[in-house]
C-alpha positions as CSV (number, residue, x, y, z in Angstrom):
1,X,0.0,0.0,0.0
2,X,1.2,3.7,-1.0
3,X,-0.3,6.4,1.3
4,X,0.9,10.0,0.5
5,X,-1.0,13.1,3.4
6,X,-0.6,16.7,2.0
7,X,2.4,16.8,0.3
8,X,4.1,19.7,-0.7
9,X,7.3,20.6,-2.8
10,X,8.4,23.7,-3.6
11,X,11.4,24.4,-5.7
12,X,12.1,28.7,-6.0
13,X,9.1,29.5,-3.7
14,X,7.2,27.7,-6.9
15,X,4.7,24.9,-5.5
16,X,5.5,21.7,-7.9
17,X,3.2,19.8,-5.6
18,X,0.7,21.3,-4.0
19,X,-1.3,19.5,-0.2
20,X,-1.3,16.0,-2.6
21,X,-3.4,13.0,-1.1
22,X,-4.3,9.5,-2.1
23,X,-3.6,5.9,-1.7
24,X,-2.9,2.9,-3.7
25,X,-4.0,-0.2,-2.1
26,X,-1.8,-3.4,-2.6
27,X,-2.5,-4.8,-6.0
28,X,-4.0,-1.9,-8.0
29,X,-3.0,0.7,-10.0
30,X,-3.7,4.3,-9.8
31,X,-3.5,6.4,-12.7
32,X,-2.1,10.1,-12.8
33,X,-3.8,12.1,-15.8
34,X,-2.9,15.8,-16.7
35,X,-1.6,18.0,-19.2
36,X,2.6,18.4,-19.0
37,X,4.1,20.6,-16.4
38,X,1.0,19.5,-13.5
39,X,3.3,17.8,-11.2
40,X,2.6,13.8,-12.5
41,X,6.3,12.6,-12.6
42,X,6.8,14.5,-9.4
43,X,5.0,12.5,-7.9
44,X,6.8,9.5,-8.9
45,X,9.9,11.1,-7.6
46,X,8.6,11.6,-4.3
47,X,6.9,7.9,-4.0
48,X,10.8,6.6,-5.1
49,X,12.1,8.8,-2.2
50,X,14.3,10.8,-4.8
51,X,12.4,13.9,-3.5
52,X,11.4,14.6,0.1
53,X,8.3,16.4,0.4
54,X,8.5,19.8,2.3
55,X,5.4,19.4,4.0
56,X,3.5,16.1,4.2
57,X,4.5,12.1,4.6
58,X,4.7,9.3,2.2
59,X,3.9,5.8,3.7
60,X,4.8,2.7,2.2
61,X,2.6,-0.3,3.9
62,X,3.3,1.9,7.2
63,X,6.4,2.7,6.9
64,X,7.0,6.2,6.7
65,X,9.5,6.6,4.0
66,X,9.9,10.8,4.2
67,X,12.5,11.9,6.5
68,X,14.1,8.5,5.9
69,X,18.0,8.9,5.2
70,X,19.0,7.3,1.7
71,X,20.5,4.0,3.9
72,X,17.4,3.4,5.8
73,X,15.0,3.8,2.3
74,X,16.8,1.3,0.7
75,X,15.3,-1.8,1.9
76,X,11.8,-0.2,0.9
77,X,13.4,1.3,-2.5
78,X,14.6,-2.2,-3.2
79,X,10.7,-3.2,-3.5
80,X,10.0,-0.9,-6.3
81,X,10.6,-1.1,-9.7
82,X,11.1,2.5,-12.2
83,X,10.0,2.5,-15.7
84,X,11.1,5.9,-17.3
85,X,9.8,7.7,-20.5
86,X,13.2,7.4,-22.4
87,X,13.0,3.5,-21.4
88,X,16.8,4.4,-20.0
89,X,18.6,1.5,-22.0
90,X,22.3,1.5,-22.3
91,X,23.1,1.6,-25.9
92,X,26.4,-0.2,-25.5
93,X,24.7,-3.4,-23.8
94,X,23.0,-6.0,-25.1
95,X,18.8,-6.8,-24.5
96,X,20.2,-9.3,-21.6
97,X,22.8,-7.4,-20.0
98,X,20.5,-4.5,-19.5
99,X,18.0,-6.4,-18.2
100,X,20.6,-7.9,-16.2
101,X,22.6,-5.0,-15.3
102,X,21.3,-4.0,-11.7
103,X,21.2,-8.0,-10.8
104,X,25.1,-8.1,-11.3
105,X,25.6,-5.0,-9.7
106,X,22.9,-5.4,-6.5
107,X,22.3,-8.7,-6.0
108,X,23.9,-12.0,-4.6
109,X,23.1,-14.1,-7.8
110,X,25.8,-15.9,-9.7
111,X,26.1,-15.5,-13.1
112,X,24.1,-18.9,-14.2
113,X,21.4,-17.6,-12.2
114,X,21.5,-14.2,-13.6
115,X,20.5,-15.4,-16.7
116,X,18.3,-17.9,-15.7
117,X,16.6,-14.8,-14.3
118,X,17.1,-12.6,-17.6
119,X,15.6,-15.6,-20.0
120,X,12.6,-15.4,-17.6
121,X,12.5,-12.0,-17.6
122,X,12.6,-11.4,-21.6
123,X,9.8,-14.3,-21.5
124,X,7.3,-12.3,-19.5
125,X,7.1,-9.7,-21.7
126,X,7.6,-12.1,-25.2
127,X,11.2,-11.5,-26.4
128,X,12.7,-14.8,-25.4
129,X,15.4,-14.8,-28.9
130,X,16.1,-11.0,-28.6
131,X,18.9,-11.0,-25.5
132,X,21.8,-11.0,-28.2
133,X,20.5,-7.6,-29.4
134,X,21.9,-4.2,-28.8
135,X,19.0,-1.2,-28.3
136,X,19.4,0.2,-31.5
137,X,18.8,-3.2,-33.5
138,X,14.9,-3.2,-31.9
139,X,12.2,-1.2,-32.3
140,X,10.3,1.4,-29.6
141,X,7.9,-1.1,-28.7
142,X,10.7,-3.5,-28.5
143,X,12.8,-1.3,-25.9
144,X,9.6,-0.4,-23.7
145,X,9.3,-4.0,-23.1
146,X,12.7,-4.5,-22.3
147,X,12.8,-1.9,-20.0
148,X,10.1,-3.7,-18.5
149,X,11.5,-7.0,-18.3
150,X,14.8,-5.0,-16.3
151,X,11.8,-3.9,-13.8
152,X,10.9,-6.8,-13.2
153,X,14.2,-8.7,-12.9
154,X,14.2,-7.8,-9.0
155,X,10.8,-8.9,-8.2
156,X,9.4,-5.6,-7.4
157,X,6.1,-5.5,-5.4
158,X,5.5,-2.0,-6.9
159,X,6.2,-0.4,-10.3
160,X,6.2,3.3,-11.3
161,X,5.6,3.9,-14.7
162,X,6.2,7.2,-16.4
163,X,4.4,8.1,-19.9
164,X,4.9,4.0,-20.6
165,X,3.1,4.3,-24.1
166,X,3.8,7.9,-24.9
167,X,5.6,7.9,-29.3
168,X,4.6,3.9,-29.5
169,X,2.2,2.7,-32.1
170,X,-1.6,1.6,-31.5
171,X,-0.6,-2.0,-31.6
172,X,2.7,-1.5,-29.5
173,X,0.5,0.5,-27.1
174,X,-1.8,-2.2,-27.1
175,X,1.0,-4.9,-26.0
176,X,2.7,-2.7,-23.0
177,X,-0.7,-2.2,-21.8
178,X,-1.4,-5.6,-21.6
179,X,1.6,-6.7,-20.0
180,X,0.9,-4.3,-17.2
181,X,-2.0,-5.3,-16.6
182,X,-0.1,-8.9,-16.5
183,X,1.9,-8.2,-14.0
184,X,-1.1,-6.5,-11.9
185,X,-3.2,-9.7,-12.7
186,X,-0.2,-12.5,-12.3
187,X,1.9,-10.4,-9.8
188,X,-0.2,-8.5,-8.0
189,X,1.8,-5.7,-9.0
190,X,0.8,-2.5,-6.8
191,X,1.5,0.3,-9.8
192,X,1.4,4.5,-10.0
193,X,1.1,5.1,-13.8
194,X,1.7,8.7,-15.3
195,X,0.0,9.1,-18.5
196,X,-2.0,11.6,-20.4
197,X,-3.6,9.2,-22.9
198,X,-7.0,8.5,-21.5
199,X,-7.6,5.0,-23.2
200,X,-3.9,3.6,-21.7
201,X,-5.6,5.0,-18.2
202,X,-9.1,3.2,-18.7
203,X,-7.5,-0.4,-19.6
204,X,-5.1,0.0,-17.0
205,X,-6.7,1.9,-14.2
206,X,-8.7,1.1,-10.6
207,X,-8.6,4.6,-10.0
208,X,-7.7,7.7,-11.8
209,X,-6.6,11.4,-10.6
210,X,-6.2,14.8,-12.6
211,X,-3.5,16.7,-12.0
212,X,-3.3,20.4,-12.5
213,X,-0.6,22.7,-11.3
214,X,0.9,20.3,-8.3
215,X,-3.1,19.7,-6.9
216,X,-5.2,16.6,-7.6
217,X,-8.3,18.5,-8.8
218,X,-10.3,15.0,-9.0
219,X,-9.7,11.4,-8.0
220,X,-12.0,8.6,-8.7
221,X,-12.9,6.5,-11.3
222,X,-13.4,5.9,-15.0
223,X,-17.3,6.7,-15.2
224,X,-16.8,9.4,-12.9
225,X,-13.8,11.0,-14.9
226,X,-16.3,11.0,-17.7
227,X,-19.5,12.7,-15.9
228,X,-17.3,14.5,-13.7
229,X,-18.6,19.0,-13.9
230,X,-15.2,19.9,-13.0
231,X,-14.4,23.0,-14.9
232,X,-10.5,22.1,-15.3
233,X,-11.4,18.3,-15.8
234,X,-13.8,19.4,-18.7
235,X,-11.2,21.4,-20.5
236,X,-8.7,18.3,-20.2
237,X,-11.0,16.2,-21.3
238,X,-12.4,18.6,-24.3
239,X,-8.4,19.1,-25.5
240,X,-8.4,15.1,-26.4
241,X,-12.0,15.2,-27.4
242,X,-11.9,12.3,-30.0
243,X,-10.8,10.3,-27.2
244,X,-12.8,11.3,-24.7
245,X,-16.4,11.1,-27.3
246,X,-15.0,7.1,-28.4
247,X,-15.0,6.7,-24.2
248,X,-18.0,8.0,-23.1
249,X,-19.6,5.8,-26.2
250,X,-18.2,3.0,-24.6
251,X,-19.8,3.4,-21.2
């Protein structure tokens, strides 16, 4: 379970975040919508621990994590799992050793069992011949997986995922989608996802909040999103219209 009560971050007496609250119970996911610039990755930063809050505590199953020093958070860090917009792959490594990287350099596996660990990994996420490959052999889709399968290579019991579909194709979309919600269903994978595309957030989501400038200006879920008379959730929702009208068909 992730707990965060009224947090606050200011960076040059600017408010990033801005008295932030919700909750994650263990096994769902919770999706962070908003235009760029709200405070959504933020958020991520402060869950990780790479930011401590101002004002406010982050709780992670009761443990406060907030005025932890960076020794002490990282038996909770070591739980969670990062998946970054730019997928973060080192161009010089092969598929396997990235996914393999942080094993070798964190963990007490030998090498057999690294990459007994690395075939399973690559597996999971349906690239079981592509370990031999270097980052710029593979396509976008390709690399979002594989930075998945490196997520995963530890076991995490949560996963923080930042814009995890944003520049991929409909049908790439469709496949990192569905391995997320693989490794809620499977796994029971508690996940924060960041994204501004509404139908990634509605395959993906139990809940959904809207960010605008560092606030959460409406948390719930996907029916309510829809009929929500939020004036700032109607003008996010009317800037991806199309979506939005194939949605609200849908419900």
């Amino acid at each position: 379970m992730i707990r965060l009560e009224n947090i606050t971050v200011e960076f040059e007496e600017r408010k990033i975040l801005d008295d932030v609250s919700f909750r994650v119970n263990d096994g769902e996911t919770k999706v962070m919508l908003g235009p760029s610039g709200a405070g959504k990755s933020s958020l991520l930063k402060v869950v990780l621990g790479l930011w401590k809050p101002d004002v406010g505590k982050v709780f992670v199953d009761d443990i406060e994590i907030t005025r932890l020093s960076e020794r002490e958070q990282m038996p909770v860090r070591r739980r969670m799992s990062m998946i970054f917009q730019g997928n973060a792959l080192f161009d010089s490594l092969t598929v396997a050793e990235n996914v393999g990287f942080f094993l070798e350099e964190h963990s007490p596996m030998t090498p057999e069992q690294i990459d007994k660990r690395v075939q399973e990994c690559l597996e999971f996420v349906n690239l079981p011949d592509a370990g031999s490959l270097l980052p710029e052999e593979i396509s976008g889709g390709m690399k979002k997986r594989v930075a998945i399968a490196r997520a995963i290579a530890f076991h995490p019991e949560i996963i923080l995922y930042d814009e995890p579909t944003t520049g991929l194709d409909p049908i790439n979309a469709k496949t990192v989608t569905e391995l997320m919600l693989k490794l809620k269903n499977e796994r029971r994978v508690t996940s924060i996802v960041v994204t501004h595309i509404l139908r990634d957030a509605f395959a993906v989501g139990d809940s959904l909040a809207v960010v605008s400038d560092g606030r959460i200006v409406f948390d719930g879920n996907a029916h309510d999103i829809l009929a929500s008379k939020d004036t700032f959730v109607q003008e996010f929702l009317s800037e991806i219209r199309e979506e939005a009208s194939l949605l609200f068909a849908n419900q």
